[in-house]
N, C-alpha and C positions, 0 to 999 in steps of 0.2 A: 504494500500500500504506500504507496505515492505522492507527494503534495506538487500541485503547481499554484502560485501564488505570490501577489509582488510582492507579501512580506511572509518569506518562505522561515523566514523564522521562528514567527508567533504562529502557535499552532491554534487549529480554529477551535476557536468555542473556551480559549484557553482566556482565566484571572487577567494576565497582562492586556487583550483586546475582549473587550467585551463580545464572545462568540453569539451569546444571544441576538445582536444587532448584525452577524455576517450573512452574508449571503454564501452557500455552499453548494455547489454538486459534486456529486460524488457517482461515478462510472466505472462502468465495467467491469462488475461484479456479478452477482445476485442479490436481488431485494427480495425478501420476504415480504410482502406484501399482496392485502386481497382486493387491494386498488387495480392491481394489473400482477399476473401470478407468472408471466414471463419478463417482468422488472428486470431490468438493467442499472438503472441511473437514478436519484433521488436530488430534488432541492434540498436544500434547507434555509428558512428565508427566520429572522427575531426569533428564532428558539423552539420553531414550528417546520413541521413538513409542510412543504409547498406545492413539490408535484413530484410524482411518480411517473417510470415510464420506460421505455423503450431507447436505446444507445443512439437509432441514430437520430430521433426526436430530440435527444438531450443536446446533439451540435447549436440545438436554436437560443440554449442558457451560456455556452461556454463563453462568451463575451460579456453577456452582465454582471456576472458574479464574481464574489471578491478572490475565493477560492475555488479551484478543481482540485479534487483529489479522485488518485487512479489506483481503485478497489486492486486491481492486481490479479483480477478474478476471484475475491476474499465473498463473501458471504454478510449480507447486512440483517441485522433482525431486530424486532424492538428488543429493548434493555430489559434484562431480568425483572420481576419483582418476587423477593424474598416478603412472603405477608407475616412471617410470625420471627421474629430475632426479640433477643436477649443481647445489646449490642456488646455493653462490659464485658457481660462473663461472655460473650462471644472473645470480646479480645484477651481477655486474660486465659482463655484458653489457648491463642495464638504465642501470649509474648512469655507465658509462666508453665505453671504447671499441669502439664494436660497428662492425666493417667489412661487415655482411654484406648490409646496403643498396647500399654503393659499385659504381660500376658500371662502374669502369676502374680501369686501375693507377694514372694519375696524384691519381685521385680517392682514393682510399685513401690515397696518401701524403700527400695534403693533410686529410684524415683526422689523420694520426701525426703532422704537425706542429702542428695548433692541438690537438690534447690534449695531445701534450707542452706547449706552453707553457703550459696551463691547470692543469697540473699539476706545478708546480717542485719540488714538496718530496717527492714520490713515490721510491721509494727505486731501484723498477722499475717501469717502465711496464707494463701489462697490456691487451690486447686480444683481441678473437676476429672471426671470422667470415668472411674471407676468402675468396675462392672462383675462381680464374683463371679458371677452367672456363668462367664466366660474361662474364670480362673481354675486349674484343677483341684484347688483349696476348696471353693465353693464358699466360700464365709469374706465375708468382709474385714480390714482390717481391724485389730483390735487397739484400746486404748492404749494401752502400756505401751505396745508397739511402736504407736505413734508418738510418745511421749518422749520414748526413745529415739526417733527417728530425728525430730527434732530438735533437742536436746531441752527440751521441758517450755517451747516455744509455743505459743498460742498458733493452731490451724484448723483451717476449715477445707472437709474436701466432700465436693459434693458425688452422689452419684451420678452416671450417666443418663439419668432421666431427669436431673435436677430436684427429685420429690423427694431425699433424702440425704442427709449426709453424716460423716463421722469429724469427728471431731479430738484437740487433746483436752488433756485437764486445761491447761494454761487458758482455754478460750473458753470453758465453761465459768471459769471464777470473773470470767469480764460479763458471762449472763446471770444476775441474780436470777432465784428461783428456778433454771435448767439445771439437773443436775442428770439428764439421761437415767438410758435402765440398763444398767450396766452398759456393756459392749454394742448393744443393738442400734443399728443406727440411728441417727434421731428423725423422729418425722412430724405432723402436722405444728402445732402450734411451736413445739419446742426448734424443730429446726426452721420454723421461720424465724424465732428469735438469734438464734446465734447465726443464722445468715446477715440477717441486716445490719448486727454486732459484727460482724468480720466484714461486710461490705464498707460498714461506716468507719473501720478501721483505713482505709485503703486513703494515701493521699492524693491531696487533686493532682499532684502532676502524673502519679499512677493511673487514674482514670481515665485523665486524658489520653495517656500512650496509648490506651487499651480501646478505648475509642477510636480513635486515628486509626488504628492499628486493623479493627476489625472493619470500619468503613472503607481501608484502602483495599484489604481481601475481596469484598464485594464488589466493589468499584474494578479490579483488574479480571473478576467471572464475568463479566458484565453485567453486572448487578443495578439499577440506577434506581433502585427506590428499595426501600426497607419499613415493614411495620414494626415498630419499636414496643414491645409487649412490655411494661412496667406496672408497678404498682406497691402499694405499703407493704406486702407480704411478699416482693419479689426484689425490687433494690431499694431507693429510697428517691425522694423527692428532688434533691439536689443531682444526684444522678442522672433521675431524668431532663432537668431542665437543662443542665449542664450538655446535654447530648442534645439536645433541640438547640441551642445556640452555637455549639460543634458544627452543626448541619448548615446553619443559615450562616456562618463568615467562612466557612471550607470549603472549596470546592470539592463536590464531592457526592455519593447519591443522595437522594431526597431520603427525608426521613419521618416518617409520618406518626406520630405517638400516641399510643393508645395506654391510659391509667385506667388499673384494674381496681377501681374503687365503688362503693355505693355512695360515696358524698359527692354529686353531683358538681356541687359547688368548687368544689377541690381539684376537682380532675379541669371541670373548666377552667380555673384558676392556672393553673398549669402548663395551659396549652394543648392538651389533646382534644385530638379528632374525637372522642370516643367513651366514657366510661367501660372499656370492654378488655379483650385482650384474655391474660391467665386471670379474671376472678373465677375462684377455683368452688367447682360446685362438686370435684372430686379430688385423687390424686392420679397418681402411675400405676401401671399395671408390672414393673419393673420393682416396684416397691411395695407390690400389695396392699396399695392407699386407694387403686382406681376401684369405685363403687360399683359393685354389683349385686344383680338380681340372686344367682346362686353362686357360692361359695368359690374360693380357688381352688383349683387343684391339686395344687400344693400346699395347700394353709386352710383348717378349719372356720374363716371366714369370708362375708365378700367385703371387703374395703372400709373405705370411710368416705364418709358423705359432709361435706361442710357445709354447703346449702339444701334447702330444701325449694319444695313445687312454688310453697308461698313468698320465699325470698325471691325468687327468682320472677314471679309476675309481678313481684312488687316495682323491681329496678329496672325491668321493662318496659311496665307502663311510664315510668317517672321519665325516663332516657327518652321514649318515644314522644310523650306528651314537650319534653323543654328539648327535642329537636336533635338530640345526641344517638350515637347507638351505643346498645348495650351488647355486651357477647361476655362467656362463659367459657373455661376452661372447663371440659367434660369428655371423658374418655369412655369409663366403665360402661354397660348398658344401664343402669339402677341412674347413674348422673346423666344420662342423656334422655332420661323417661322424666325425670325429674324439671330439666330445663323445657321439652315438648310441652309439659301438663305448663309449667309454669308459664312460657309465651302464649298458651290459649287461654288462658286464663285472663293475661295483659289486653289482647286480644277481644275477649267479650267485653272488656272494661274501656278500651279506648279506640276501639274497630278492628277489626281485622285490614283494613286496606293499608293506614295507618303504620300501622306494625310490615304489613311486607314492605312498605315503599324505603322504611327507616333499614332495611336489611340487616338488621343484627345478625351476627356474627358467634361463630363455635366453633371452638378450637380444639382441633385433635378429631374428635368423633371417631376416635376406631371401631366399636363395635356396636354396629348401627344396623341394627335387624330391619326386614321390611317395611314393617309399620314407622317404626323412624326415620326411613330414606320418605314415606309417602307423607309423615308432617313434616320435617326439613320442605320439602317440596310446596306445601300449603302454606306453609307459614313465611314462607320466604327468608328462610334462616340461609347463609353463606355458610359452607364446607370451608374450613381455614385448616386446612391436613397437609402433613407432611408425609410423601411416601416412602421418602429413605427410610421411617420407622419400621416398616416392612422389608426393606431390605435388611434392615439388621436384624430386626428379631422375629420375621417369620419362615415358615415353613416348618418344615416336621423336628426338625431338632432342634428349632429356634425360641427364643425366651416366650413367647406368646404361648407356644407349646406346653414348655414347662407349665406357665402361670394357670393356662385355661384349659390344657387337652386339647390334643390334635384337632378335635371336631369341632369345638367352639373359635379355634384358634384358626380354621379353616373360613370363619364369617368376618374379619377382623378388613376393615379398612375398603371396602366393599366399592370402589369409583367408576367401575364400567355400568354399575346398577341405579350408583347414585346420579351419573350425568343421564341415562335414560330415564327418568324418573326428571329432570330438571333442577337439581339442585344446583347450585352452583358453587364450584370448587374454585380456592385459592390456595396456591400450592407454597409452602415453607420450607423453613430446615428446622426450626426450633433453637436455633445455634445457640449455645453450645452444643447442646444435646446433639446433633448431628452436625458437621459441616455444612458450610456455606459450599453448595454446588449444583448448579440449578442445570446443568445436563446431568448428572448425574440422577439428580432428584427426577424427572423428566423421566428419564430409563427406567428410574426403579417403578415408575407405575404402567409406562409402556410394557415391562417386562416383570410384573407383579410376580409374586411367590407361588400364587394362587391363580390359575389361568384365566380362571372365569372372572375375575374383578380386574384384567387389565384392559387400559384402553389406549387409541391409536397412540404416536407420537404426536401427531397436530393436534389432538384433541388435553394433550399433556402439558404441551407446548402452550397453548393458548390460558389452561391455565396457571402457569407460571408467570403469563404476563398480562397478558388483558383480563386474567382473572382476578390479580391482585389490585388494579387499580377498581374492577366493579367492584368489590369488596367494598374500596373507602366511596362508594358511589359515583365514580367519574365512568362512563361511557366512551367517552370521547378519546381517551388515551392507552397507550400498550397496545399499539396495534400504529403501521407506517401507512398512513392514510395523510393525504390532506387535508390540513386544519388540527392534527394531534400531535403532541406535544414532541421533539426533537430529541428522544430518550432512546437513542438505539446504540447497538455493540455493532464490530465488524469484527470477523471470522475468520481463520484459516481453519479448513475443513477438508474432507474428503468430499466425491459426490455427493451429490444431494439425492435423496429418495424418498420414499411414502411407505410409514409403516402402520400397519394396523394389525390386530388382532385375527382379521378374520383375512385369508387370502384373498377374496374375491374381490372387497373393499379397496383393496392393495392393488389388486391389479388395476380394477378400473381409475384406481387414484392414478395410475400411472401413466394411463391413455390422454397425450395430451391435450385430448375435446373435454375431459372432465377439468381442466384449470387449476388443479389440483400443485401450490407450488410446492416444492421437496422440503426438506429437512436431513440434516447428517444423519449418519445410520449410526443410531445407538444400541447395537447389536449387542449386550454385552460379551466385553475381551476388545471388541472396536476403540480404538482411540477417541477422545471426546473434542471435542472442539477446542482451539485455544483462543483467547481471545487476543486480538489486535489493537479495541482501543474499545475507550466506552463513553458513550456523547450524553449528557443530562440536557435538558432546556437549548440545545444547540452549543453546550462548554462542553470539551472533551476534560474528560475526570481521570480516563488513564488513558495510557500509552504507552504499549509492550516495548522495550528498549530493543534494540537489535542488537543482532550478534549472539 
């Protein structure tokens, strides 16, 4: 990829010239786009697509505009959207301690003692990623352990679903009243406290790196927008504003904030889009916290419930009436029957039309039986689901297994049933909890665990990007059309093709009377796309170094 332009220096869209104000085309590539599905060449005029089209149509721009740039034959698409991040612990997953590689217990704690020592002056140690499940130990670290590992230094390590964490002594004596039950991890109320106690330890210019850090990761997948899931049980208030004003003087992708709060007042105070995000009507299914109807498999109970039908129509109604949306962190079956009863309910009380147009939002929804795919659908509730959660812990020997049994564990994350049915899916990572990787993410539901809940690439594709932005109600953008916003990545790829589930689909996707345009084969073992640059508002935000 190529620049022609009298100031070959300043890169378009780039801090030093205001790229929103440039004029750009850009040729000789592929555009993804359902403007014209055999796209060549793209404007970009104030921070907007201007026109799509055809190579040799595009000779008619090469004189007015301030820029050409020569795709190279590279691949153009709109920009990611990641709908669910945790952006901190996304970065301090990046710049510290991440266990989620470690492949034994003793490895993990050899882990926690060379980043302890790398880190003397740290006030609390911080980590994530943990996972027994996967360990041949099968137990979680213990406290002495970590006491030891430390050297009697206050840390927090969460697991890799975030719904639990372990902890040393040294950072339970900074939570009055936490004193854990013995060794068992700590989970609802008590590990939200010493979360927020270990977050609020963390200095601001820590926070920052870890910001930066995670925003630049997503920013070089092509990433250009991120739902930022916060709230009082998840970081803290400073945290989130501090990353809303990260966003607006950095270039860098958008960042849209959702506070998981019921004080209405608060969250708008704050600046979010949203009262919604992880307010948690459950837990993990990872931690034996996600709520269910019958029991685990492996544990003589089903979960824990934090909200009930009546909380949950109450902050519904309130969100939908003062013009906000609400959403729900709810996994289990038991918390997703709970938020159903509780939006019909909001629903009888302040319309049904009301409530779909405000699209409230729920997060995660893995195990979502019929009847739930058919009120998601009524109610106009948005799917905010991440599918790498199935790459990692489904099929036959995977932690869903474990938790639920093969059979129940075979209904988990259901998306080829839920988009036939109309619901509408926005695709995340949860990061930390999974990586920020949005072909990847992509693959893993084109190419589900489970045959029968996968669905095409385009239809994968779509929502990763134009699905994240319906989510926050915009229409108009995540999609290279004229008139929508100037948030696209450029490619180096292999062929493009059409994949779907079903052969016949594929084939006819392939016949060039159906208009059908390609996408890289995410075949898993196929190489993924790399990204070349990634454009927000018409500013480019990255760009892959050469060599």
């Amino acid at each position: 990829m190529t620049d022609r332009t009298a100031d070959s220096a300043t890169a378009a869209g780039s801090p030093a010239a205001p790229g929103s104000q440039r004029t750009v085309l850009l040729r000789g590539g592929e555009v993804h786009s359902p403007a014209d599905p055999f796209a060549t060449a793209m404007v970009v005029e104030r921070g907007h697509i201007a026109w799509v089209g055809s190579e040799g149509a595009a000779d008619a721009f090469a004189q007015g505009v301030d820029e050409v740039v020569d795709l190279d034959g590279a691949l153009v698409t709109p920009a990611f959207t990641d709908a669910h991040v945790h952006t901190t612990s996304a970065g301090l997953a990046l710049t510290g301690l991440d266990l989620s590689g470690a492949a034994s217990l003793p490895e993990a704690l050899a882990r926690v003692r060379a980043y302890a020592d790398r880190r003397p002056t740290d006030r609390v140690l911080l980590g994530h990623g943990w996972d027994a499940a996967r360990w041949p130990e099968r137990r979680a670290p213990r406290r002495r352990e970590l006491d030891e590992a430390t050297g009697g230094r206050p840390l927090y390590l969460s697991r890799i679903d975030a719904h639990s964490a372990v902890v040393t002594t040294a950072l339970l004596d900074l939570v009055p009243g936490v004193r854990g039950a013995g060794d068992e991890p700590l989970t609802r109320d008590d590990h939200h406290q010493v979360r927020r106690a270990a977050l609020a330890a963390l200095l601001p210019a820590q926070r920052a790196e870890a910001q930066r850090a995670a925003l630049d990761r997503a920013a070089s997948l092509g990433i250009g927008s991120v739902h930022e899931c916060g709230g009082p049980d998840i970081s803290s208030a400073e945290d989130f504003t501090a990353l809303m004003e990260l966003a607006r003087t950095r270039p860098g992708p958008r960042v849209f904030g959702y506070w998981a709060d019921r004080d209405l007042d608060r969250a708008r105070a704050l600046g979010a889009i949203g009262a919604a995000g992880d307010l948690f009507v459950d837990g993990a299914l990872g931690s034996h916290t996600a709520c269910l109807h019958a029991p685990y498999a492996d544990a003589g109970h089903t979960g824990t419930g934090y909200l009930d039908a009546h909380d949950v129509a109450g902050h519904v109604a309130a969100c939908t009436e003062a013009g906000l949306q609400a959403g729900f962190h709810a996994i289990g079956d038991a918390a997703i029957s709970a938020v159903i009863e509780g939006v019909r309910a909001a629903a009888e009380k302040v319309g049904l039309a009301r409530v779909r147009a405000a699209r409230h939002r729920v997060e995660h929804a893995e195990m979502m039986t019929p009847a739930a795919i058919a009120a998601f659908a009524d109610l106009g509730l948005t799917a905010s689901v991440q599918p790498a959660f199935d790459a990692l812990w489904g099929g036959e020997e995977g932690m869903y297994a474990d938790r639920l049994g093969a059979e129940r564990a075979r209904t988990l994350n259901p998306y080829a049933a839920m988009l036939k049915a109309g619901v509408p899916l926005a695709f995340g990572s949860d990061a930390p909890v999974t990586p920020l990787d949005p072909w990847g993410t992509v693959r893993a539901a084109a190419f589900h665990r489970t045959p029968e809940h996968r669905i095409s690439v385009r239809a994968a594709f779509a929502a990763h990007t134009r699905g994240g932005w319906r989510a926050l109600g915009r229409d108009d953008a995540g999609t290279l059309v004229p008139g929508a916003p100037a948030d696209y990545a450029v490619w180096q790829t292999a062929e493009l093709v059409v994949q779907a589930p079903d052969d016949r689909v594929a084939r006819w996707s392939t016949d060039p009377r159906s208009g059908t345009p390609g996408l890289p084969d995410l075949t898993p073992g196929a190489e993924l796309p790399v990204c070349l640059a990634t454009v927000v508002g018409g500013r480019q935000v990255f760009v892959r170094p050469q060599g």
